[in-house]
Every structure is written in structure tokens, then in C-alpha cells.
C-alpha positions in Angstrom: -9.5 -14.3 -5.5 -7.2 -11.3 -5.9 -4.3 -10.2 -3.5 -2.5 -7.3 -3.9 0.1 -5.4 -1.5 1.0 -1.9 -2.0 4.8 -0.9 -0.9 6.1 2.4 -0.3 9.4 4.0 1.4 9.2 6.8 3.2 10.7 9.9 1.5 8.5 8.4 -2.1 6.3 12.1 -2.4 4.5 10.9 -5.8 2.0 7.9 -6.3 4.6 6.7 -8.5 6.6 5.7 -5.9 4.3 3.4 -4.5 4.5 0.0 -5.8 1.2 -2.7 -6.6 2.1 -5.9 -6.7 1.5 -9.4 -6.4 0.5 -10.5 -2.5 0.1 -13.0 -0.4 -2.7 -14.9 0.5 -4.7 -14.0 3.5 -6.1 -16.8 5.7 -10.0 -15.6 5.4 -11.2 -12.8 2.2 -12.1 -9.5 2.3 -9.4 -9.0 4.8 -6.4 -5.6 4.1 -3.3 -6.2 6.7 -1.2 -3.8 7.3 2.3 -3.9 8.6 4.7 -1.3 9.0 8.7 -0.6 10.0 8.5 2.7 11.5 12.3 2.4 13.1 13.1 5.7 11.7 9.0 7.0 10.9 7.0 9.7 13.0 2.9 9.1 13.1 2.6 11.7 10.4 5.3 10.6 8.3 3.7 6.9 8.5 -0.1 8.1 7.8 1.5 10.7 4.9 2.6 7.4 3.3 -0.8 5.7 3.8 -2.6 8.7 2.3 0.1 8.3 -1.4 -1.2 4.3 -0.7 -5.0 5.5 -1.2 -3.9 7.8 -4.2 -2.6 4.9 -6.1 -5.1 2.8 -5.4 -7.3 5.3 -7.1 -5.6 6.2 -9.7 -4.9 2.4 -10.5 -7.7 0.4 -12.3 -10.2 -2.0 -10.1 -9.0 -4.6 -9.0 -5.5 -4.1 -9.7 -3.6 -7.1 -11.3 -6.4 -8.3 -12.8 
């Protein structure tokens, strides 16, 4: 089973800046979580950052980590 996370800060404009990594388990598969610290994040700051999450999880090969 692969888990990955994908981190990124807000202010991180290329795909670069978002990091893939090792995650932790989930308790069932086929399962994406998502938490987020938005103390100092609008909506479209936060959903800016998710759209650079998608680009490097397209532009990085299937499944990452692999």
C-alpha cells in the first residue's frame, strides 16, 4: 500500500515548493485526508495552494515514492 502527503506553505508560487513525502497510514485505503492551518489563510489563498498540490502531483510520476 502507498501513502504519500503533499506539504506546502502558503506564499510557495512554484510546484517546487510543494513537498511529496512519506505519509501516514490511513485507517481504511483509497482514502486522501486533508488538514489544513489556515490561522493566517483566506479561501482563495488556501484553494490557490491546493491547485500547486494538483500540479505536483502531475508533474510527479504515478504513484509517487514508489
Amino acid at each position: 500500500m502507498f501513502q504519500f502527503k503533499t506539504t506546502g506553505s502558503f506564499g510557495g508560487n512554484d510546484i517546487e515548493d510543494i513537498a511529496i513525502e512519506a505519509g501516514d497510514e490511513e485507517a481504511q485505503s483509497d482514502t486522501i485526508s486533508i488538514n489544513m492551518d489556515i490561522t493566517n489563510m483566506g479561501k482563495a489563498e488556501a484553494l490557490h495552494l491546493l491547485g500547486k498540490m494538483v500540479d505536483r502531483i502531475h508533474a510527479a510520476p504515478w504513484p509517487p515514492l514508489a
